[in-house]
C-alpha positions in Angstrom: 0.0 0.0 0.0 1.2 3.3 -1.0 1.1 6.6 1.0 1.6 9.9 0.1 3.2 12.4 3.1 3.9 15.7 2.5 7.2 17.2 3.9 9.1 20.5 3.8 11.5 21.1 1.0 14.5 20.9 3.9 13.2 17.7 4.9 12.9 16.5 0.9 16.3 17.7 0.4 17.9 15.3 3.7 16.0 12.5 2.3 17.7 13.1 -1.1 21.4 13.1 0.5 20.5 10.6 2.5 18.7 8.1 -0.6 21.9 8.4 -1.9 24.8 8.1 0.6 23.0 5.0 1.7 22.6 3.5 -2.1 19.1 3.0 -1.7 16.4 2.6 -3.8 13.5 4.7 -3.0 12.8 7.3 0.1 10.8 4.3 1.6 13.9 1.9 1.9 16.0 5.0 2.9 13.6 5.5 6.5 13.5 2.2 7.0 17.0 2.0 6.9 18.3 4.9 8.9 15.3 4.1 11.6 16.5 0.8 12.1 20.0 2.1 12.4 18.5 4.1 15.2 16.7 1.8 17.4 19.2 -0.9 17.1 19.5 -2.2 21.1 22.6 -1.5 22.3 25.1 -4.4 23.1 23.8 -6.3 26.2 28.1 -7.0 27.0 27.9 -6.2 30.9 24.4 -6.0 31.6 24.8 -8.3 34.6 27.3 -5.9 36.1 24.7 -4.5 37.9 23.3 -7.5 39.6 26.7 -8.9 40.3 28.3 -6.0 41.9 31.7 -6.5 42.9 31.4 -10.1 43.1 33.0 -12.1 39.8 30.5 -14.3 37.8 32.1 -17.7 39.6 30.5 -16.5 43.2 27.5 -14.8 41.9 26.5 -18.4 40.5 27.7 -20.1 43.2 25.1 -17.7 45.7 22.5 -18.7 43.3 22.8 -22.0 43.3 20.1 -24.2 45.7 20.3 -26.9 48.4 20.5 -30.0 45.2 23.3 -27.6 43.8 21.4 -26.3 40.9 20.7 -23.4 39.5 
């Protein structure tokens, strides 16, 4: 399904530079591809640092762990 939007002649003009510094096709491809540049999650690498304090991973899983010894 097509839609039509109407922007500014500024905002026209970005989606030009932008259509063709990222080689794309057509202004649709060229959101798409900058928004999901944009709300790409972050690396999760570390995200545990705040549970774990300053404990290392070894004794954090070794608090965790229950009476059978598992986790």
């Amino acid at each position: 399904m097509k839609t039509t939007i109407q922007v500014s002649e500024r905002t026209l003009a970005l989606l030009k530079k932008l259509k063709e510094e990222t080689k794309t096709s057509s202004y649709d491809e060229t959101i798409n591809r900058i928004a999901l540049q944009r709300t790409k999650q972050k690396s999760m690498g570390g995200s545990l640092k705040k549970y774990l304090g300053k404990q290392s991973l070894k004794e954090f899983l070794e608090n965790i762990r229950d009476e059978n010894d598992r986790y």
